[in-house]
C-alpha positions in Angstrom: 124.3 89.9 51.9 121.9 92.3 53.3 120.0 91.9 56.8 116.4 92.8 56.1 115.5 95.9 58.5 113.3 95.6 61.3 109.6 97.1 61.4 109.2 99.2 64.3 105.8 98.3 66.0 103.6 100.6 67.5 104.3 99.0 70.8 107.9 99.6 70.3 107.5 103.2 69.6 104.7 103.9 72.6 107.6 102.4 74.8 110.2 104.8 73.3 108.1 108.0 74.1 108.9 110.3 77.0 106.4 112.0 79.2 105.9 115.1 80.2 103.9 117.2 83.0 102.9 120.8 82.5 101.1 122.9 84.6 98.0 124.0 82.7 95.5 126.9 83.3 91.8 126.2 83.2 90.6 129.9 82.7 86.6 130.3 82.6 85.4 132.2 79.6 81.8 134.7 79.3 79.4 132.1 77.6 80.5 129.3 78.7 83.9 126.7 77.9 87.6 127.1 79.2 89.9 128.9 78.0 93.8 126.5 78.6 96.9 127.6 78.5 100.6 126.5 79.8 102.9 129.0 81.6 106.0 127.2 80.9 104.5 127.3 77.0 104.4 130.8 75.6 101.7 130.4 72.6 100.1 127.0 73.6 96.7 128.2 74.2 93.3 126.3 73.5 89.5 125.9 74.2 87.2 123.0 75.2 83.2 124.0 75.8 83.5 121.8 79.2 86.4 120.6 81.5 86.5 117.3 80.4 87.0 118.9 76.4 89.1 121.6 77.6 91.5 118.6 79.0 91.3 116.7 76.5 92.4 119.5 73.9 95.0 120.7 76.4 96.8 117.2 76.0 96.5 117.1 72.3 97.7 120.8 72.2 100.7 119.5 74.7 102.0 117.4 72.5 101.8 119.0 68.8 103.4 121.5 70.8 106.1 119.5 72.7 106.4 117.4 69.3 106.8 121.1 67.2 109.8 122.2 69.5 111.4 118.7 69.4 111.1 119.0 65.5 112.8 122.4 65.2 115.2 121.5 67.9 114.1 123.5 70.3 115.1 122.9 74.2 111.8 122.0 76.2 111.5 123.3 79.7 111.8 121.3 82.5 108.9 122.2 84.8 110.8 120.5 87.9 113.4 123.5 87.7 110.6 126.0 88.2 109.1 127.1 91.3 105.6 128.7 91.1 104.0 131.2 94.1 100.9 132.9 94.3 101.6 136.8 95.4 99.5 138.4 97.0 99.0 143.1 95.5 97.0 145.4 96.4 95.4 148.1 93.8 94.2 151.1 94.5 91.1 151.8 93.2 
């Protein structure tokens, strides 16, 4: 005889999921609203009218993203192997 399967709560599945931390880039746009993109995340790129928006739809973006390269098996960067500097050009004018 057959055990029945277990249900999977949302609880259990919350526990299950792994987080991740991306550097994001809060860039100001003409008329107002942010502009947010990921530098470790070629083609995430999204829009809130206010900081708090624009980091709220930078999460949602991080994860349909992080969830799309999981799904087509895709390796996700690791943003602790990175190192990130600020250089410093000059342009003549």
């Amino acid at each position: 005889m057959r055990k029945p399967r277990k249900h999977r709560s949302k609880r259990q599945e919350v526990s299950r999921a792994h987080e991740y931390r991306f550097e994001v880039v809060f860039d100001p746009v003409p008329g107002g609203g942010y502009q947010v993109t990921a530098p470790l995340l070629p083609g995430l790129i999204t829009y809130g009218r206010n900081l708090s928006e624009a980091r709220a739809m930078a999460r949602d973006a991080l994860r349909c993203h992080l969830e799309g390269m999981k799904k087509a098996g895709e390796p996700i960067p690791d943003p602790r192997k990175t190192r990130t500097e600020e250089l410093q050009v000059a342009v003549v004018s």
